[in-house]
VODREN-661808 format. One record per atom (N, C-alpha, C): residue number from 1; atom name; x, y, z. Coordinates in nm, 4 decimals. Layout:
<sites>
<site><seq>NUM</seq><atom>CA</atom><px>X</px><py>Y</py><pz>Z</pz></site>
...
</sites>
This chain:
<sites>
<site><seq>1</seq><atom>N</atom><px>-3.5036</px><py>2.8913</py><pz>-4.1056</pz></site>
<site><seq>1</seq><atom>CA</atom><px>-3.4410</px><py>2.9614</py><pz>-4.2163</pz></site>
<site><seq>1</seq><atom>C</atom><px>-3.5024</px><py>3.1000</py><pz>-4.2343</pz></site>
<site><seq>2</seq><atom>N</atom><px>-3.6128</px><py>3.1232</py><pz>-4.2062</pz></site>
<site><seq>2</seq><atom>CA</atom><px>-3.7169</px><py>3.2269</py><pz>-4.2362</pz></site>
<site><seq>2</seq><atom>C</atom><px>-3.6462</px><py>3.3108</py><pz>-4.1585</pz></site>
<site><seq>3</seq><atom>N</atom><px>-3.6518</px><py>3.3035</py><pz>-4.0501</pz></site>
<site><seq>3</seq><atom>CA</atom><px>-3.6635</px><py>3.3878</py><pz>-3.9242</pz></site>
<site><seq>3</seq><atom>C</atom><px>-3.4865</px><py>3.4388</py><pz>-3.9452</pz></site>
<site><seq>4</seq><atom>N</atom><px>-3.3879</px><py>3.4131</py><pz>-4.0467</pz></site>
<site><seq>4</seq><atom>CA</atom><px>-3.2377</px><py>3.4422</py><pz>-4.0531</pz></site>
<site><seq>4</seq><atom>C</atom><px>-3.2276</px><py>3.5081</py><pz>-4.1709</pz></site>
<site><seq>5</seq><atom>N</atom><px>-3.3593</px><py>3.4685</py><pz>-4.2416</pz></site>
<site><seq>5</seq><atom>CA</atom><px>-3.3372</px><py>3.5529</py><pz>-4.3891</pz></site>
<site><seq>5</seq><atom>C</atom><px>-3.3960</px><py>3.6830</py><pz>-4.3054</pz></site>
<site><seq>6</seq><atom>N</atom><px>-3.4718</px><py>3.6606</py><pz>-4.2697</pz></site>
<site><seq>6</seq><atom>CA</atom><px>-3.5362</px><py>3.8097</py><pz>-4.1978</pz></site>
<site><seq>6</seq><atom>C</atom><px>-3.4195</px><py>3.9271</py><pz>-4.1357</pz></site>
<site><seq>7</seq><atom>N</atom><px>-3.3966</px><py>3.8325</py><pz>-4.0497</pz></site>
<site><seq>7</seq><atom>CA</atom><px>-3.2737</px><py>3.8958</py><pz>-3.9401</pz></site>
<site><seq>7</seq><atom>C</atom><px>-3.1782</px><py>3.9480</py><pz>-4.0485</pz></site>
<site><seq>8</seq><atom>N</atom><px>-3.0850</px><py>3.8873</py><pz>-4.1497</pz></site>
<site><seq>8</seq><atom>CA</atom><px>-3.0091</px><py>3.9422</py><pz>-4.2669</pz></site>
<site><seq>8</seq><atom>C</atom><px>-3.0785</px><py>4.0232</py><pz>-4.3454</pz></site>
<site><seq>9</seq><atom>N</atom><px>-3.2034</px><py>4.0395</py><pz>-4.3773</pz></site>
<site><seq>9</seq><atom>CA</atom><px>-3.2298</px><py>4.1523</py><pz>-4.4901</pz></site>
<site><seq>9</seq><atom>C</atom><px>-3.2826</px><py>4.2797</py><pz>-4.3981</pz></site>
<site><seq>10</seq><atom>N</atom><px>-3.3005</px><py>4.2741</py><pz>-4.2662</pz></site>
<site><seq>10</seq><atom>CA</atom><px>-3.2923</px><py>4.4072</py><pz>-4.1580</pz></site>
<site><seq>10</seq><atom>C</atom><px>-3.1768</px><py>4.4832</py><pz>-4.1561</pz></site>
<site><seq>11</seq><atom>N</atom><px>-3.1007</px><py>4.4191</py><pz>-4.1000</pz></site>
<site><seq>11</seq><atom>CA</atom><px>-2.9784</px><py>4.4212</py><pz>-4.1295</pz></site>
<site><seq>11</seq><atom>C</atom><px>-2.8843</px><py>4.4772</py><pz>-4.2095</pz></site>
<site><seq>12</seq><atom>N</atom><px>-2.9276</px><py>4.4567</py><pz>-4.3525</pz></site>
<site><seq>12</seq><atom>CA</atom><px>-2.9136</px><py>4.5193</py><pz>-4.4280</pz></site>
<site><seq>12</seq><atom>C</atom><px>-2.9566</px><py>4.6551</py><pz>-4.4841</pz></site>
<site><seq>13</seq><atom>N</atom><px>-3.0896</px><py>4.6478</py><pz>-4.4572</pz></site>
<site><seq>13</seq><atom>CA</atom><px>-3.1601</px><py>4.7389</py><pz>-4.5102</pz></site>
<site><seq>13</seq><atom>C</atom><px>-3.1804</px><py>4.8761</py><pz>-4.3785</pz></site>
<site><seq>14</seq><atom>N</atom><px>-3.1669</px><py>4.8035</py><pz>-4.2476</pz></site>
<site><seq>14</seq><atom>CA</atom><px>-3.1486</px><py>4.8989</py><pz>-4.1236</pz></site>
<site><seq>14</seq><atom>C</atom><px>-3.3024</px><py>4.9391</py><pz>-4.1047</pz></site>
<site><seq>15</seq><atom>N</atom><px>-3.4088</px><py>4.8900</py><pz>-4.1646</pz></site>
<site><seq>15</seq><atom>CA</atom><px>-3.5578</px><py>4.8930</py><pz>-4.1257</pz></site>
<site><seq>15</seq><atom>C</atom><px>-3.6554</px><py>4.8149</py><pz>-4.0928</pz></site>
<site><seq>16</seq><atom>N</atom><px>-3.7054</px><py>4.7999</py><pz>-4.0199</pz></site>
<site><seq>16</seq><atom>CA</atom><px>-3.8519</px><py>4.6866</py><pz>-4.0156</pz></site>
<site><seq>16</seq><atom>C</atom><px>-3.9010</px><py>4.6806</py><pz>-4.1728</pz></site>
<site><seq>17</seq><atom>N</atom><px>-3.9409</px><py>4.5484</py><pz>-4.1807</pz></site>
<site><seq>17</seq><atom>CA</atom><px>-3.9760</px><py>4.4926</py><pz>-4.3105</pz></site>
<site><seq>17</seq><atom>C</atom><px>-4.0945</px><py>4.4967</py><pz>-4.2761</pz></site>
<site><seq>18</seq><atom>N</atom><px>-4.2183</px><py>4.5256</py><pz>-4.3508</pz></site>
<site><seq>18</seq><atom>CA</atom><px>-4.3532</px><py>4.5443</py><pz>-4.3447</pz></site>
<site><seq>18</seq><atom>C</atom><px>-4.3920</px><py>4.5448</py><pz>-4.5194</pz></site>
<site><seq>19</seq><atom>N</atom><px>-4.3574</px><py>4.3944</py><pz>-4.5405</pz></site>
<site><seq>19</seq><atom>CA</atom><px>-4.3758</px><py>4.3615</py><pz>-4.6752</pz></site>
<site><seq>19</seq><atom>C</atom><px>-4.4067</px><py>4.2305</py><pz>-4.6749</pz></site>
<site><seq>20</seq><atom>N</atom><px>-4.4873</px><py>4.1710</py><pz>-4.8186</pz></site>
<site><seq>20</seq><atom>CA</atom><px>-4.5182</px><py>4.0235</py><pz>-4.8514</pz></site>
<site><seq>20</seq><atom>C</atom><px>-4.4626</px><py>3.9461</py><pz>-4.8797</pz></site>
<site><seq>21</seq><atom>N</atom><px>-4.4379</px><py>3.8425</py><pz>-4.8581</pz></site>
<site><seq>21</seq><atom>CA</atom><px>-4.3214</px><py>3.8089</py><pz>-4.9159</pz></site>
<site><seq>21</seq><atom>C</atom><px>-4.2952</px><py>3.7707</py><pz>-5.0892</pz></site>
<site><seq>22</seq><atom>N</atom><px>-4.4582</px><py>3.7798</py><pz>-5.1395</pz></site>
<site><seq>22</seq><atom>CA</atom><px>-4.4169</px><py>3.7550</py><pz>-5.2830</pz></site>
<site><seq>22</seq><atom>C</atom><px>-4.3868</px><py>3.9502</py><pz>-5.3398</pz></site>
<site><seq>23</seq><atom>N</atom><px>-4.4079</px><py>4.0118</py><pz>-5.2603</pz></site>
<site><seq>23</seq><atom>CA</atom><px>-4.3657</px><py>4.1273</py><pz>-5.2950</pz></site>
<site><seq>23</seq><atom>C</atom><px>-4.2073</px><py>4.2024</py><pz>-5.3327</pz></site>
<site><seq>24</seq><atom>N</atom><px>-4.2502</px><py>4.2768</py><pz>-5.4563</pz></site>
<site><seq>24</seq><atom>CA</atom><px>-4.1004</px><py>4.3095</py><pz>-5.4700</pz></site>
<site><seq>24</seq><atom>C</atom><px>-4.0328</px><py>4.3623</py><pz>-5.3873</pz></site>
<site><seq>25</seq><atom>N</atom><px>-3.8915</px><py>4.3203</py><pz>-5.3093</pz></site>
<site><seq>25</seq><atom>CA</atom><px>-3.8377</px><py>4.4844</py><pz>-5.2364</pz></site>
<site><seq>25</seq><atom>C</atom><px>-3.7525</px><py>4.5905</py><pz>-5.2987</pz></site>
<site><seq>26</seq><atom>N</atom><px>-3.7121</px><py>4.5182</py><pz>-5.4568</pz></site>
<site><seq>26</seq><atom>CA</atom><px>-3.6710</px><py>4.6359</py><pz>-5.5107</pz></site>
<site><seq>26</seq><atom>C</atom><px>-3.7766</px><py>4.7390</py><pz>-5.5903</pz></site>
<site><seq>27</seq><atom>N</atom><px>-3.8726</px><py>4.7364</py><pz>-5.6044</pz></site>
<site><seq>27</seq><atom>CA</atom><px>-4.0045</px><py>4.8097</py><pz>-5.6447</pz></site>
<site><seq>27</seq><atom>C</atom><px>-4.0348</px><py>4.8755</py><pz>-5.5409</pz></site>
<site><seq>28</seq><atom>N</atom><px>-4.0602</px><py>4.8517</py><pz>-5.3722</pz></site>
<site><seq>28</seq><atom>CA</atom><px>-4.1053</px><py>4.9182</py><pz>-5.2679</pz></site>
<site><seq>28</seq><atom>C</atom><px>-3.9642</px><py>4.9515</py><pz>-5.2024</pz></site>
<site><seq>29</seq><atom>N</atom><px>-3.8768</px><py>4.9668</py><pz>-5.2656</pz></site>
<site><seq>29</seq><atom>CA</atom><px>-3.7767</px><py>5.0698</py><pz>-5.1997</pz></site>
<site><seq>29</seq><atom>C</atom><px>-3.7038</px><py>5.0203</py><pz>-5.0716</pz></site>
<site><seq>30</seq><atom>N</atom><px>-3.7433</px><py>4.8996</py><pz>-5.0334</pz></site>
<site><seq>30</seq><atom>CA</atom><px>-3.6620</px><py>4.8222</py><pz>-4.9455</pz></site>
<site><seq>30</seq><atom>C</atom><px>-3.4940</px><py>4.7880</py><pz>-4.9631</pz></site>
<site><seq>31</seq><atom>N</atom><px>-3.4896</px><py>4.7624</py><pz>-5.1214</pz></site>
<site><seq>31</seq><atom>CA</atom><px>-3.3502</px><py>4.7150</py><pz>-5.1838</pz></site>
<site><seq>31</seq><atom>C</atom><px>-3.3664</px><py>4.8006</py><pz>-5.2742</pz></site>
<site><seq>32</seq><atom>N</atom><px>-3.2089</px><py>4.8437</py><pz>-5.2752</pz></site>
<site><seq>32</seq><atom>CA</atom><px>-3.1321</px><py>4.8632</py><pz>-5.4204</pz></site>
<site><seq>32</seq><atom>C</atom><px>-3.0583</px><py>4.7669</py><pz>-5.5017</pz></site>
<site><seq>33</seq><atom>N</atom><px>-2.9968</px><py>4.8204</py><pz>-5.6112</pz></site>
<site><seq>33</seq><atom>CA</atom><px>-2.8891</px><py>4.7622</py><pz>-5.6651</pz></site>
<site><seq>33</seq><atom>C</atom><px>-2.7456</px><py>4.7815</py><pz>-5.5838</pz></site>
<site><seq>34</seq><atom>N</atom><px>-2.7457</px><py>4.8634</py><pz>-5.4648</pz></site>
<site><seq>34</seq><atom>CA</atom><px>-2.6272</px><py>4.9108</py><pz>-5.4016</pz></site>
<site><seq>34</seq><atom>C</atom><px>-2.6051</px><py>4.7773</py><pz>-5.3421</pz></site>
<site><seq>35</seq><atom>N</atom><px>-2.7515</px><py>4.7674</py><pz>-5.2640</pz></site>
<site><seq>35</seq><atom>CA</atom><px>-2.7508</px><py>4.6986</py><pz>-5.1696</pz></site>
<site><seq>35</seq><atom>C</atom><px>-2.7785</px><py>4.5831</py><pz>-5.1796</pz></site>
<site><seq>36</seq><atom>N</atom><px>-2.7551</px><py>4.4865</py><pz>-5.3070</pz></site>
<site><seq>36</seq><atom>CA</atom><px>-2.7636</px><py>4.3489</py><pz>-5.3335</pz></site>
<site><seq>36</seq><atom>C</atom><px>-2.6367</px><py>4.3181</py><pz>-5.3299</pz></site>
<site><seq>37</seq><atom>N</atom><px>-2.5118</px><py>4.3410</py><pz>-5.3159</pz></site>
<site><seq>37</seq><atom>CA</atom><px>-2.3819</px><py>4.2722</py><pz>-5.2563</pz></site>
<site><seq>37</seq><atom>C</atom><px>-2.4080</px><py>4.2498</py><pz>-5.1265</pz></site>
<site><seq>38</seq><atom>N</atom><px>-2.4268</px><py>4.3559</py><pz>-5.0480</pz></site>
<site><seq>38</seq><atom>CA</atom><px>-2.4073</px><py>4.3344</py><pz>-4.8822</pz></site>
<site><seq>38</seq><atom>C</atom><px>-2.5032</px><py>4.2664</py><pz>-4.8405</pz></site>
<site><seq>39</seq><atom>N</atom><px>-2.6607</px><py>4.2566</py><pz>-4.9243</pz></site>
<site><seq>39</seq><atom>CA</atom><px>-2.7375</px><py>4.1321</py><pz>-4.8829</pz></site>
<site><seq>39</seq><atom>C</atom><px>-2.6713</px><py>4.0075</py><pz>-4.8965</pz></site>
<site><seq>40</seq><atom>N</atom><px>-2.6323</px><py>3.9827</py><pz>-5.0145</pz></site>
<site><seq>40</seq><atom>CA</atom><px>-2.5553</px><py>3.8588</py><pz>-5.0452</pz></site>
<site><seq>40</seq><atom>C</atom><px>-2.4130</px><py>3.8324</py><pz>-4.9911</pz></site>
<site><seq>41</seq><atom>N</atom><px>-2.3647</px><py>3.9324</py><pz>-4.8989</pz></site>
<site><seq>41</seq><atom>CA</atom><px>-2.2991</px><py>3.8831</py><pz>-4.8367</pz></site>
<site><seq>41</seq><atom>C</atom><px>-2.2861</px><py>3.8608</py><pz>-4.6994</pz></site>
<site><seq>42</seq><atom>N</atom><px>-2.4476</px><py>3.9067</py><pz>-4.6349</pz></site>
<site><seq>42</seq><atom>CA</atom><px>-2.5129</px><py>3.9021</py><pz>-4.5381</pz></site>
<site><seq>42</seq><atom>C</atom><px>-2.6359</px><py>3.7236</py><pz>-4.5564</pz></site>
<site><seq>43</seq><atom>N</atom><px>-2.6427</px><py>3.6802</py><pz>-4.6775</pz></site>
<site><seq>43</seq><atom>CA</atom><px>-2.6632</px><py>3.5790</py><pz>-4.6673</pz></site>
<site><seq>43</seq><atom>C</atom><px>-2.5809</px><py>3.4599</py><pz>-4.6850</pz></site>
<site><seq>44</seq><atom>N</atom><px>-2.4056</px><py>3.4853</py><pz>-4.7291</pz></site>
<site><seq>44</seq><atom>CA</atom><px>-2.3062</px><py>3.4360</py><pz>-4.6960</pz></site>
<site><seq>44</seq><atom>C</atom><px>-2.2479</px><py>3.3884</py><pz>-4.5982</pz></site>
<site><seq>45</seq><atom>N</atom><px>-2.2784</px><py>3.4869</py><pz>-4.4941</pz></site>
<site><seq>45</seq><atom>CA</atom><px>-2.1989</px><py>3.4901</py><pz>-4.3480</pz></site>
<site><seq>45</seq><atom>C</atom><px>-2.3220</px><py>3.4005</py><pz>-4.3044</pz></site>
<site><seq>46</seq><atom>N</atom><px>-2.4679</px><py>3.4351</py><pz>-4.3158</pz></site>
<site><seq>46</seq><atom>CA</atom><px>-2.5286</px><py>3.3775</py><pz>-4.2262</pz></site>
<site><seq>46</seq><atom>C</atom><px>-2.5639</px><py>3.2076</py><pz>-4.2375</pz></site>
<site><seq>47</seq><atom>N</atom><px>-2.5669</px><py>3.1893</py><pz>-4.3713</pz></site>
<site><seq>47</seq><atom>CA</atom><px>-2.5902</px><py>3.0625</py><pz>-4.4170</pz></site>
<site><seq>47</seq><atom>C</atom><px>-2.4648</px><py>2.9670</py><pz>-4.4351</pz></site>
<site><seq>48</seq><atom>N</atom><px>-2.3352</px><py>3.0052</py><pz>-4.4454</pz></site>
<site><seq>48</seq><atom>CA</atom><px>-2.2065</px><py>2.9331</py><pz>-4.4761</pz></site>
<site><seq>48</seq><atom>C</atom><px>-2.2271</px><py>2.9046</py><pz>-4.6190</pz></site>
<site><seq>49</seq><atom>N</atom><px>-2.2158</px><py>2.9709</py><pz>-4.7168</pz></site>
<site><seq>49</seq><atom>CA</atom><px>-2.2137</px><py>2.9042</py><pz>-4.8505</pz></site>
<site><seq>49</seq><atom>C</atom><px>-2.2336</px><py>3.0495</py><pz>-4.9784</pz></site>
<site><seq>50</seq><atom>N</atom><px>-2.1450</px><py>3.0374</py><pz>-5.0354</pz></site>
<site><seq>50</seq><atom>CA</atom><px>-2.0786</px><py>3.1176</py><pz>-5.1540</pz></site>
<site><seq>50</seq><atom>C</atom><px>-2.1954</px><py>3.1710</py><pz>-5.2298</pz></site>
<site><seq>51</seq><atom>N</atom><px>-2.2244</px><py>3.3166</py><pz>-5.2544</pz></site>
<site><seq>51</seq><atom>CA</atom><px>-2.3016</px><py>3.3100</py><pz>-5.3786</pz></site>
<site><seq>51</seq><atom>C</atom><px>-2.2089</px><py>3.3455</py><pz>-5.5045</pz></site>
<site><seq>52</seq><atom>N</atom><px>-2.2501</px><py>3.3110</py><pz>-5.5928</pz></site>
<site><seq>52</seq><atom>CA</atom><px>-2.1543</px><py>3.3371</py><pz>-5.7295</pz></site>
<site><seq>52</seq><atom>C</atom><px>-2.1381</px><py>3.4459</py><pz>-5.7618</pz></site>
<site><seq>53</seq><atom>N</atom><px>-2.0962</px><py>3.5135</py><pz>-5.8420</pz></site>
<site><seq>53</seq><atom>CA</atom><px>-2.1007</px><py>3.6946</py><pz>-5.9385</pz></site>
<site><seq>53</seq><atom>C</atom><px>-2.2312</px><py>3.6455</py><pz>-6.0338</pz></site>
<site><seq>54</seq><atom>N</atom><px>-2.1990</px><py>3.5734</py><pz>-6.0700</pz></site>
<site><seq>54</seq><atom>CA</atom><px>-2.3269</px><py>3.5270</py><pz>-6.2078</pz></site>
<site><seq>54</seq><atom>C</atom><px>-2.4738</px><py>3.5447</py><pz>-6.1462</pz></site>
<site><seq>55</seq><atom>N</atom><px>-2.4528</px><py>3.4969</py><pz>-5.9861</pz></site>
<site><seq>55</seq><atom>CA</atom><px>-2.6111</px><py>3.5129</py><pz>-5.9316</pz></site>
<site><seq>55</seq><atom>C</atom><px>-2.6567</px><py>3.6342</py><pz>-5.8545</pz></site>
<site><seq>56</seq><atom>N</atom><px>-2.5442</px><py>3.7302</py><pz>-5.8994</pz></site>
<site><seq>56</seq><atom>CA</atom><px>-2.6048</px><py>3.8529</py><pz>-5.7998</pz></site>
<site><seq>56</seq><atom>C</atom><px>-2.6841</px><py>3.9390</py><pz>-5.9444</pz></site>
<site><seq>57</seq><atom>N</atom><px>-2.8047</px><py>3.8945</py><pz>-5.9413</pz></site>
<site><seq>57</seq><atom>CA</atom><px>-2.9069</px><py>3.8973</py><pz>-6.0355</pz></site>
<site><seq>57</seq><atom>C</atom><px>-3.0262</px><py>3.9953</py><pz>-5.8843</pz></site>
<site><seq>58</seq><atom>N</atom><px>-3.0949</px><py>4.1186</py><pz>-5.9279</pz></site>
<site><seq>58</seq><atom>CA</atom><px>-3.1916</px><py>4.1088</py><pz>-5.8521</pz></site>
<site><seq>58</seq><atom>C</atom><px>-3.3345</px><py>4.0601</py><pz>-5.8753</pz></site>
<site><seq>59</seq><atom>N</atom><px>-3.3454</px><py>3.9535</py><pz>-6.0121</pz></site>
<site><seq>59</seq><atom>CA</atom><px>-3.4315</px><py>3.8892</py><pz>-6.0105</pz></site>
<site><seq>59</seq><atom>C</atom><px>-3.4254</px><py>3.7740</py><pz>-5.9112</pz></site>
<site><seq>60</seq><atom>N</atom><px>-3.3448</px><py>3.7085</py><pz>-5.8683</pz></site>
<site><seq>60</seq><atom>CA</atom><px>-3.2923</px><py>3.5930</py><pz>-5.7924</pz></site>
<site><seq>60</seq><atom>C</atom><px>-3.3589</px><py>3.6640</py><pz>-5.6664</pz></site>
<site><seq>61</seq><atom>N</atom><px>-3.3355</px><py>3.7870</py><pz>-5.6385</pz></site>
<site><seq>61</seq><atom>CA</atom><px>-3.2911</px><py>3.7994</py><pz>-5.4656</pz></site>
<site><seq>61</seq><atom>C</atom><px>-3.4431</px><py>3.9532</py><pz>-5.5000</pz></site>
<site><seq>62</seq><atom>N</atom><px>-3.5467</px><py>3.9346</py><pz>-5.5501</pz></site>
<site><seq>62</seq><atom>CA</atom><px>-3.6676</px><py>4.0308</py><pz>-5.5452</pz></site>
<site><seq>62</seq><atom>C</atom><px>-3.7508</px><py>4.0400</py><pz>-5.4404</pz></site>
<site><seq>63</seq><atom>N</atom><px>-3.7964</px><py>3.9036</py><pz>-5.3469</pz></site>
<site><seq>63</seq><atom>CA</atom><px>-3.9009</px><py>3.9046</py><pz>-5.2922</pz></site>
<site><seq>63</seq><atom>C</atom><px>-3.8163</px><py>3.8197</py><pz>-5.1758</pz></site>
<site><seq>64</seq><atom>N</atom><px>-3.9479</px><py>3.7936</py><pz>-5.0719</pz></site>
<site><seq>64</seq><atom>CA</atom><px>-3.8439</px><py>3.7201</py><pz>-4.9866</pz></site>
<site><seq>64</seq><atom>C</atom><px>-3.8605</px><py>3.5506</py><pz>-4.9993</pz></site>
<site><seq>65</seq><atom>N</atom><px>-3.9701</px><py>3.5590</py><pz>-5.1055</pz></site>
<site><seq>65</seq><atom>CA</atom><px>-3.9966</px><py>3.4063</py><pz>-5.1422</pz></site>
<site><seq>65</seq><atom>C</atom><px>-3.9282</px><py>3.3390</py><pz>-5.2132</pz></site>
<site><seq>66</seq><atom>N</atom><px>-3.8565</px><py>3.4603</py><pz>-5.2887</pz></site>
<site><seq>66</seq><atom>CA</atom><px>-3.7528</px><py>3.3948</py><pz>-5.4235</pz></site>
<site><seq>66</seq><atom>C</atom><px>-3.6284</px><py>3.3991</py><pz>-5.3298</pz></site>
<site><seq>67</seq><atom>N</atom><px>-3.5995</px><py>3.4546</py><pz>-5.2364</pz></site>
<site><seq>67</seq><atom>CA</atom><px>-3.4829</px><py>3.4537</py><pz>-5.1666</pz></site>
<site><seq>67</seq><atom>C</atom><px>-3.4573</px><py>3.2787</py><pz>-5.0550</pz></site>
<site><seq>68</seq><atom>N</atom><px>-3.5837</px><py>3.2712</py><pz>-5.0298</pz></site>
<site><seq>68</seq><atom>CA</atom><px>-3.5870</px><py>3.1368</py><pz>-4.9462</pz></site>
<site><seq>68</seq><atom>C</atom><px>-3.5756</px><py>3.0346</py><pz>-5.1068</pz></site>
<site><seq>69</seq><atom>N</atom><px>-3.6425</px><py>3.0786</py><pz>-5.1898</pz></site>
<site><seq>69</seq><atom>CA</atom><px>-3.6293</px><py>2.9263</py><pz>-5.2591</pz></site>
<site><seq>69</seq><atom>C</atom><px>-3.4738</px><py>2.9375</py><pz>-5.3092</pz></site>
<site><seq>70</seq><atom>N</atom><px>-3.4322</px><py>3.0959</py><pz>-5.3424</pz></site>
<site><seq>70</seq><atom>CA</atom><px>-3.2361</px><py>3.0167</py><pz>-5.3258</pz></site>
<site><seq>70</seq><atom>C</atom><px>-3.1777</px><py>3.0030</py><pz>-5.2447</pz></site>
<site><seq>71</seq><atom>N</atom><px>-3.2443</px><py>3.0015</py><pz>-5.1385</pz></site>
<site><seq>71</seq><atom>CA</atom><px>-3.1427</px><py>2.9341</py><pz>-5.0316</pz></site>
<site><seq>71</seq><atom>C</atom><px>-3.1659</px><py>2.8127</py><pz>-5.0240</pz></site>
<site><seq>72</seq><atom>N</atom><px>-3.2452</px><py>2.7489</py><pz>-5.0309</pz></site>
<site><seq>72</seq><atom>CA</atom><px>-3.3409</px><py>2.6417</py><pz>-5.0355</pz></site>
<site><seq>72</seq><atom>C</atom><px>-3.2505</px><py>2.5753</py><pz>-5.1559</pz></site>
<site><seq>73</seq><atom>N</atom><px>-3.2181</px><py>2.5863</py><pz>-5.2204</pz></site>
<site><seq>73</seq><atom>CA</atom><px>-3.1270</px><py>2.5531</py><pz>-5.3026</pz></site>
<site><seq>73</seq><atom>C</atom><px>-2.9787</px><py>2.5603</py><pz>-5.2983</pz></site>
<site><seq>74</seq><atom>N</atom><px>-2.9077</px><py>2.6696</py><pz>-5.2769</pz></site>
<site><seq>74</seq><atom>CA</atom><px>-2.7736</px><py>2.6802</py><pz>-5.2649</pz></site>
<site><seq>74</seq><atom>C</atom><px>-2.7327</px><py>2.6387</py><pz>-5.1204</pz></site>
<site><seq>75</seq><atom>N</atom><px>-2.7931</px><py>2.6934</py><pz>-5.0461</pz></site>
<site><seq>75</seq><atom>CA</atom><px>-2.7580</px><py>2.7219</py><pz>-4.8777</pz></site>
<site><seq>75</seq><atom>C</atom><px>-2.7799</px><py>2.5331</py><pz>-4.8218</pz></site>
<site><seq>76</seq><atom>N</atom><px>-2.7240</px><py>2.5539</py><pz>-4.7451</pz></site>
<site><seq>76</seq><atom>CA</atom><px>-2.6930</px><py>2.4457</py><pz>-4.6579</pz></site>
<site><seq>76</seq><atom>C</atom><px>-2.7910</px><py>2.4804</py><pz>-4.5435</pz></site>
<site><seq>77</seq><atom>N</atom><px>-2.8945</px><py>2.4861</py><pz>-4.5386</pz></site>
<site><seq>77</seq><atom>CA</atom><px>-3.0094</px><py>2.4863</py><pz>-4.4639</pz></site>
<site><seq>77</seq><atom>C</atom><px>-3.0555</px><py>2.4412</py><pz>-4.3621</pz></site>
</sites>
């Protein structure tokens, strides 16, 4: 799962990630607010499974730890 959240938030972001994972990426400039749809719909395509409007929160999707524990939850894993 790790190694696809990775591959999708490159992807997105079009840079090597050289961050923690309890670290914010919208604080270190990794993510925007632009760019929390096309993550989430880069973790759509990759995982098979819907995120809501209600959850495109960038508290949900901050770090890459909080991103595995919703997938870890929503995603079909």
């Amino acid at each position: 799962m790790r190694d696809r959240l990775l591959k999708v938030l490159q992807k997105v972001t079009g840079q090597p990630l050289n961050i923690g994972d309890e670290d914010s990426l919208f604080e270190s400039g990794v993510l925007d607010s632009f760019a929390l749809p096309d993550l989430a719909s880069g973790l759509e395509e990759e995982f098979s499974f819907k995120v809501p409007d209600a959850d495109l929160n960038p508290r949900k999707f901050d770090s890459i730890a909080r991103i595995e524990a919703y997938l870890s939850e929503h995603a079909k894993v």
